[in-house]
C-alpha positions, 0 to 999 in steps of 0.5 A: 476530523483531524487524521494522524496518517503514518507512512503520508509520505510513502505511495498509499499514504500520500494518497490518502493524504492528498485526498483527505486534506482535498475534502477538509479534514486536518491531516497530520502526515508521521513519516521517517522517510526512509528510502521510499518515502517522498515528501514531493508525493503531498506537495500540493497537500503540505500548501494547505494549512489543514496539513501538518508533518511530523517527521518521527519513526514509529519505533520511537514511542517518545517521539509518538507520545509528543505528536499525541500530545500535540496533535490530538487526532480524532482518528489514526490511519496506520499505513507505515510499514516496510512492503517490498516482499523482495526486500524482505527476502533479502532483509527480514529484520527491517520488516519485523522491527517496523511492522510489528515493532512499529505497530505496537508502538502505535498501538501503545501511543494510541491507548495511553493517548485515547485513554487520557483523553477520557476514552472518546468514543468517537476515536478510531485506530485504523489499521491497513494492511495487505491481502497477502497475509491470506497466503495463496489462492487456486487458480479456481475464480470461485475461490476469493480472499474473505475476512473469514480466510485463515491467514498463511503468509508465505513471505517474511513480509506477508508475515509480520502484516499477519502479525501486526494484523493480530496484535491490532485484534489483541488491543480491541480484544484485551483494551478496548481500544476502538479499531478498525482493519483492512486489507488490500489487493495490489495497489497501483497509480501515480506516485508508486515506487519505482521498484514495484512491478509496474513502474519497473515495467513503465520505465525499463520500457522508455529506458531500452531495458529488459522487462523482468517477469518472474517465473512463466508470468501466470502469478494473477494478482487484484489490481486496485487504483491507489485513489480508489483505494484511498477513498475505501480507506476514509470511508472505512475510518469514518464510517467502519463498525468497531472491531470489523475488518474489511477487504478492498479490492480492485475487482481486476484480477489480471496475470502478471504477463497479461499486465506486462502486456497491456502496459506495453500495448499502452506504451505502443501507443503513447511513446512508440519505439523509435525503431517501430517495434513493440515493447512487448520484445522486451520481455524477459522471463527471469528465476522466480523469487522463493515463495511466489504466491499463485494468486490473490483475488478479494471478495469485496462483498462486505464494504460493497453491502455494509459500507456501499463502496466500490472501485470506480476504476477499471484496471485499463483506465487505470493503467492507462492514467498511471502510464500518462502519469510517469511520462509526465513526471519523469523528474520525479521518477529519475530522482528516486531510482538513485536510490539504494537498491532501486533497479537491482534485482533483490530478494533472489533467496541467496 
């Protein structure tokens, strides 16, 4: 299968990437490498003669229509999207333009191509998106994110995933187009942009800083490794039902104190503080961000029973993987907190 991957240069999509091309299929990676995208995350990938890049932005439906035409991919997986909710307090309209913009552009390019292409019935659009545009959940374990829940996003990132998501059901509904959706819990793991909860963490605690929690740190979120994530996500583009959507969680669902704590357990352990003490000395409680959702849990139930998929990773694992992969990796990690914004505190409300 050739697979034309947007966003391949940016954490989730240089996973699916990596692993798509590990298992034979030819990859086109479409990425405008903004600032958190990084082309050293598909390396080893760009040495295989199965990869190609294409360096495009999913607004320009020019640029699309030459890579279609190039190209001539059997499937699209959509991962290109701006997701730090921080950034998206402080700055919604990149957020609009690239995720619901962008994604009509793709939806667009795709329809003229797989229309000119005689309408193959083996073509697949497949659209990632996020949990969050299912709004908060209760405390109540019971109560999980399904592909039935109402959507109620509560950030200006949450709600153009919620509006890319429709515009994707729209093309199936009005054109025929032949897609396929997903939304995901909290994603973590190697090559995760320093700006995100996890690796801030990682290394504020090797740099003696303060580690940032907002609010009292009872927000409990889904935590999925990015490689089983991945795996979830070829899975579906390949064996999916049209016009179906599935979650993909992680089955971890962790407070963000309870992660903070363990990451610094972890971190005890690998890299102890030169003066004997814990990491854990180094939390701080700061002003939460405006709309802090309370909690998001997925029911996997339906790629569990229809696709047989499940996470092969627990959230310990996990950490403990991702925690060896920064202190192994610390040139990569240095050269992207230079960065514009990386290490600022950002979407603060004012």
């Amino acid at each position: 299968m050739k697979i034309l991957v947007t966003g391949g240069a940016g954490f989730i999509g240089s996973a699916v990437v990596r692993l798509a091309v590990a298992r034979g299929h030819q990859v086109v990676n479409l990425d405008a490498l903004t600032y958190a995208a990084c082309l050293a995350n598909v390396a080893g990938a760009a040495q295989s003669p199965l990869y190609a890049f294409e360096q495009a932005d999913i607004r320009d439906r020019a640029a699309l229509d030459r890579v279609f035409e190039t190209h001539q991919p059997d499937a699209v997986m959509h991962l290109a999207a701006e997701s730090h909710v921080d950034r998206s307090i402080d700055g919604p309209g990149d957020f609009v333009e690239t995720n619901i913009t962008g994604t009509y552009q793709m939806l667009e390019a795709a329809r003229k191509y797989w229309t000119a292409a005689g309408k193959p019935e083996g073509f697949r659009f497949h659209h990632i998106s996020t949990d969050e545009v299912y709004g908060s959940l209760p405390a109540d374990p019971a109560v999980m994110f399904t592909e039935d829940t109402s959507y109620d996003p509560r950030s200006p990132y949450s709600a153009s995933k919620a509006a890319s998501d429709h515009l994707v059901r729209a093309w199936a509904e009005t054109y025929g187009l032949p897609v396929v959706l997903t939304n995901c819990s909290n994603n973590y793991g190697p090559y995760h942009f320093p700006e995100k909860l996890i690796p801030v963490v990682i290394l504020n605690a090797l740099a003696g800083k303060e580690l940032p929690i907002y609010g009292d740190g009872s927000n409990v979120r889904d935590w999925l490794y990015v490689e089983d994530h991945a795996d979830a996500l070829l899975l579906v583009v390949q064996k999916g039902a049209l016009g179906r959507s599935y979650n993909i969680g992680g089955e971890n669902e962790r407070s963000n104190l309870e992660l903070v704590q363990t990451l610094c357990a972890i971190l005890d352990g690998k890299r102890p503080r030169a003066d004997g003490k814990s990491y854990k000395d180094q939390i701080t409680f700061v002003t939460d961000r405006p709309g802090h959702d309370a909690r998001y849990a997925i029911d996997p139930s339906r790629i569990r029973d229809e696709l047989g998929w499940r996470p092969s990773v627990t959230v310990e694992e996990g950490l403990e993987r991702t925690v060896q992969w920064y202190l192994d990796n610390e040139p990569w990690w240095r050269a992207l907190q230079n960065r514009d914004g990386v290490g600022q505190r950002l979407g603060t409300g004012k």
